[in-house]
Rosetta silent file (secondary structure, phi, psi, omega in degrees, C-alpha in Angstrom):
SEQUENCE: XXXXXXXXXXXXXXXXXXXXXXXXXXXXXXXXXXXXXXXXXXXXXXXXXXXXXXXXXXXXXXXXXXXXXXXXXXXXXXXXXXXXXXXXXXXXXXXXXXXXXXXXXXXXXXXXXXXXXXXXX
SCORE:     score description
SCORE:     0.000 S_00000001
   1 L     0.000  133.462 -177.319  -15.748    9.511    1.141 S_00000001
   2 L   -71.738   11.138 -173.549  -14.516   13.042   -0.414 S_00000001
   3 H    24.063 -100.003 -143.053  -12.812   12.169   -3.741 S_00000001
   4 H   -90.281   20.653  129.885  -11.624   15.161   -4.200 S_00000001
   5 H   -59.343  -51.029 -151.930  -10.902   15.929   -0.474 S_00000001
   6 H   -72.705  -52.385 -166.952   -8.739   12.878   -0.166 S_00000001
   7 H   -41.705  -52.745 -148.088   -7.145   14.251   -3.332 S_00000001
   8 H   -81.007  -67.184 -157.750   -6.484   17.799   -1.769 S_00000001
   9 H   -72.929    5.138  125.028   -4.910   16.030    1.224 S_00000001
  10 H   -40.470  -60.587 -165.353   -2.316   14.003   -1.055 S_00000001
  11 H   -66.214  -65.325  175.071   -1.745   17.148   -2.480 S_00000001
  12 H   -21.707  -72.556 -175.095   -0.982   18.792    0.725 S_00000001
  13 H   -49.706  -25.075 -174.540    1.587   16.008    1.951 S_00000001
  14 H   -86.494  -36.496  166.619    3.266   16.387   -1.443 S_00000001
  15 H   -61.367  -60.379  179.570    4.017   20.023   -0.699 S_00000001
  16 H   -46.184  -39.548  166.421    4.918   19.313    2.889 S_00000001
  17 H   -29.750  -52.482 -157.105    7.866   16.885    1.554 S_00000001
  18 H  -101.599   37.040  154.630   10.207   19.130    0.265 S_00000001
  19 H  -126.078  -52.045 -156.675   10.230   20.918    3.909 S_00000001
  20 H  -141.806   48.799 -172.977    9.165   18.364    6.590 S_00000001
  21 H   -66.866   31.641  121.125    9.145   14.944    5.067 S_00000001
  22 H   -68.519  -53.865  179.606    8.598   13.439    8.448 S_00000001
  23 H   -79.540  -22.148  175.481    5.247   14.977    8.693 S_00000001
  24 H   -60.182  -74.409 -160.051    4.703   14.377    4.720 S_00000001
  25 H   -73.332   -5.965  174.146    5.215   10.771    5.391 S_00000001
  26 H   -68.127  -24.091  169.343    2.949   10.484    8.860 S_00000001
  27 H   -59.959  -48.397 -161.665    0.403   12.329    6.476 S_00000001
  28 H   -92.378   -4.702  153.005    0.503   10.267    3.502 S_00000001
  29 H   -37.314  -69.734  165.469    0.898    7.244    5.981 S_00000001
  30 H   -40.947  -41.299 -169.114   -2.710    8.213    7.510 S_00000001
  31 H   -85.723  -37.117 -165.675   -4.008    8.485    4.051 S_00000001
  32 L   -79.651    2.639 -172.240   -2.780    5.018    2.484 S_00000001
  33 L  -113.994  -45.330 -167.310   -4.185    3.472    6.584 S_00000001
  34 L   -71.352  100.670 -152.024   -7.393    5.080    6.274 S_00000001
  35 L   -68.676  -13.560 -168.925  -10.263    2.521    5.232 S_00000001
  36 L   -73.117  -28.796 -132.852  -12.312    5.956    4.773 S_00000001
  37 L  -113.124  132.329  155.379  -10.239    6.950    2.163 S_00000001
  38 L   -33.019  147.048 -170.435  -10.458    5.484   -1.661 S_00000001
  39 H   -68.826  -57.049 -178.489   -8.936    2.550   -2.714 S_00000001
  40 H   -50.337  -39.296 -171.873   -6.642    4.152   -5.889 S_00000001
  41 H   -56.768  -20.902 -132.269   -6.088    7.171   -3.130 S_00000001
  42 H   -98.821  -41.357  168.949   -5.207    5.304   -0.616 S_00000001
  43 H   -43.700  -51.585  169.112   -2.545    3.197   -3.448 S_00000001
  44 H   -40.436  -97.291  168.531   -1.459    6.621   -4.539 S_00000001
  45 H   -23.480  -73.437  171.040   -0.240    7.925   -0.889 S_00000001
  46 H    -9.615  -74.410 -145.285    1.340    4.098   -0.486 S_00000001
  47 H   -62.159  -46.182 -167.795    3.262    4.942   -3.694 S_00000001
  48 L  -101.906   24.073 -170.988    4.963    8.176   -2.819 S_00000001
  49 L   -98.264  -56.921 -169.566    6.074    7.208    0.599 S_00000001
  50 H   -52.264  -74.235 -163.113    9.571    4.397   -0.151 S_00000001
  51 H   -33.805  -43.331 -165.955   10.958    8.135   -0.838 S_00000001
  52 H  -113.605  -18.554  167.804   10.298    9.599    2.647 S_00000001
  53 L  -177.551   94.026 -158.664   10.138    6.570    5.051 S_00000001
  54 H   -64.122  -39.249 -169.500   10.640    3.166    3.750 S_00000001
  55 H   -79.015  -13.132 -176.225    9.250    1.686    6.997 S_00000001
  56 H   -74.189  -33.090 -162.255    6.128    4.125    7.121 S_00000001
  57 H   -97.454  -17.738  143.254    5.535    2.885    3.345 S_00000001
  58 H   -50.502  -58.957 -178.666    6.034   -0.945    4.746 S_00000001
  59 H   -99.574   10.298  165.379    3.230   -0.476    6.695 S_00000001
  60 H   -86.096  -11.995  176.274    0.505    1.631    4.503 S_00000001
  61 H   -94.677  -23.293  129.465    1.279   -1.111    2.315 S_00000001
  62 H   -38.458  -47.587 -163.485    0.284   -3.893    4.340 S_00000001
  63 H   -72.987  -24.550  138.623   -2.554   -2.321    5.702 S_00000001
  64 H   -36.226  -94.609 -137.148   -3.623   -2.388    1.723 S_00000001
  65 H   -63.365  -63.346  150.420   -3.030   -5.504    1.309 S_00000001
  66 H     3.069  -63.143 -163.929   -4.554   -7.028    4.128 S_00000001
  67 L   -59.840  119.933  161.923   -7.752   -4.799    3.976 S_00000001
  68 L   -67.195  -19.327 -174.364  -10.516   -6.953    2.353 S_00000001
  69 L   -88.814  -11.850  140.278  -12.424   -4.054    1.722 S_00000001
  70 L   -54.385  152.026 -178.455  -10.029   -3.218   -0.892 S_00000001
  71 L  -100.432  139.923 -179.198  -10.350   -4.240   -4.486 S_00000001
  72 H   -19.785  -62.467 -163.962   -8.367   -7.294   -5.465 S_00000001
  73 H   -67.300  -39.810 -170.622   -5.905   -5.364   -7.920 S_00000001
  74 H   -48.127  -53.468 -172.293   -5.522   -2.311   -5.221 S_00000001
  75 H   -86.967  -16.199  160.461   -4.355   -4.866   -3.038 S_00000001
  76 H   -89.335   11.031  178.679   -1.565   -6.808   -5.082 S_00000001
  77 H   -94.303  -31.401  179.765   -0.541   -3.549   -6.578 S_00000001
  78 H   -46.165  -46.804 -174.358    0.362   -2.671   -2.847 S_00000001
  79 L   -87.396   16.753 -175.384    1.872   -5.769   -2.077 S_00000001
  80 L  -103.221  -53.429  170.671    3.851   -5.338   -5.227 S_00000001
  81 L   -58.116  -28.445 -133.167    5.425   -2.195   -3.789 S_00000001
  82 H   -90.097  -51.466 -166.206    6.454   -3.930   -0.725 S_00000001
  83 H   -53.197  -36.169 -154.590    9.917   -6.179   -1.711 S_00000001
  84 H   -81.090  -25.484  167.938   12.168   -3.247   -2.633 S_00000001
  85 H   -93.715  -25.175 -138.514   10.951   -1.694    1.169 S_00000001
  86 L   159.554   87.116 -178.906   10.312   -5.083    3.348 S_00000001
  87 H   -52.510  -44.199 -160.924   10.541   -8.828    2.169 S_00000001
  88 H  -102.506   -0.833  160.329    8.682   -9.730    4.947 S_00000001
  89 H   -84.322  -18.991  145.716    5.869   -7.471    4.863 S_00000001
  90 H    -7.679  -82.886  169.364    6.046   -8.417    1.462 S_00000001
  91 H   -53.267  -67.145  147.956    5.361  -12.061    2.472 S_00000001
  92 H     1.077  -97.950  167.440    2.733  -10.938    5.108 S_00000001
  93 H     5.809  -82.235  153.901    1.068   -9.410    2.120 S_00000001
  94 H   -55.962  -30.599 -178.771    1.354  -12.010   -0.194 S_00000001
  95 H  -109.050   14.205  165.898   -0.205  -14.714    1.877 S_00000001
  96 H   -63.212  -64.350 -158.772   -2.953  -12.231    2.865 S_00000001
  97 H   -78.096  -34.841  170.039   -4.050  -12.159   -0.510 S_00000001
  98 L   -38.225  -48.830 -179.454   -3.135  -15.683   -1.728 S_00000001
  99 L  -117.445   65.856 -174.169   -5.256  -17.272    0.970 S_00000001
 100 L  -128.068   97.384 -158.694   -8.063  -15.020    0.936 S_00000001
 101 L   -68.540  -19.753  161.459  -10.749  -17.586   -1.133 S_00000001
 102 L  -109.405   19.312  154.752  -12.256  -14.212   -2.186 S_00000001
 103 L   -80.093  122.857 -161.154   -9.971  -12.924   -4.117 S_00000001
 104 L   -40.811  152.956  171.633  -10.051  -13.757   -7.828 S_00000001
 105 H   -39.429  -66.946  163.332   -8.117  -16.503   -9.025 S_00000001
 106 H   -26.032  -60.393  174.662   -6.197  -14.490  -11.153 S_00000001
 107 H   -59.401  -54.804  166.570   -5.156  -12.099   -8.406 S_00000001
 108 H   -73.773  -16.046  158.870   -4.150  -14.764   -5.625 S_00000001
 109 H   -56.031  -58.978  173.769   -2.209  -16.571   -8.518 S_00000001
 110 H   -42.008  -54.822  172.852    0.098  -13.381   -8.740 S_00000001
 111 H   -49.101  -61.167  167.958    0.319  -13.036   -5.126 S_00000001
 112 H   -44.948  -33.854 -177.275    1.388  -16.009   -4.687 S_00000001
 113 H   -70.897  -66.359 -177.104    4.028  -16.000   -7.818 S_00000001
 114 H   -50.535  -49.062  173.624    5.492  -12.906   -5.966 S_00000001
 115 H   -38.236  -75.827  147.005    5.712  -14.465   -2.598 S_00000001
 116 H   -10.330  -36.013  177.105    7.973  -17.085   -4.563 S_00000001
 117 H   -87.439  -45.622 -154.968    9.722  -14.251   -5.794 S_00000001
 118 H   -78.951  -43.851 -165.137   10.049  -12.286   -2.572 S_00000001
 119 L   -68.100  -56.705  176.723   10.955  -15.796   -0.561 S_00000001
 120 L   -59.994  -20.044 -174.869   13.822  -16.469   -3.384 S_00000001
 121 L   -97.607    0.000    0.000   16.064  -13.529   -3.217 S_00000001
């Protein structure tokens, strides 16, 4: 993995927005999907998406949460992102990480707290 490629290619997608934010978000889609790609990068893309295609930024943000090969926080900050675009990818999300026995205690408590949250409104 390229740091500072992945970086450059962020960068790109952020330019590309203020012309052709349909291909900015299938770009920064690809980047927040790609298991190749750092976890904070990959969080990053995720982040800048609910602007340009709420349903594109539903599903880089599942595929974060989901991915075990993500780090614990990476993946509840994702699933964090998720009510204000998609309660139930939200939920998805939430009970990824909740019943995933190797995620810290700590982590799957939150997840879970949100799910509660997401479930209530």
């Amino acid at each position: 993995m390229d740091h500072d490629c992945d970086e450059h290619r962020i960068a790109t997608a952020e330019q590309l927005a203020a012309h052709e934010p349909r291909a900015a978000a299938a770009a920064l889609r690809a980047i927040a999907c790609d298991d190749g790609v750092g976890d904070e990068v990959r969080l990053s893309a995720a982040q800048l998406l609910p602007v340009l295609d709420r349903q594109a930024a539903a599903q880089a943000c599942l595929a974060i949460s989901r991915d075990e090969g993500v780090g614990d926080e990476v993946r509840l900050s994702a699933a964090e992102l998720l009510p204000a675009v998609d309660a139930h990818a939200a939920a998805q999300a939430c009970m990824a990480i909740a019943s995933d026995g190797a995620v810290g205690d700590e982590v799957r408590l939150s997840a879970a707290e949100l799910l509660s949250a997401t479930v209530a409104r």
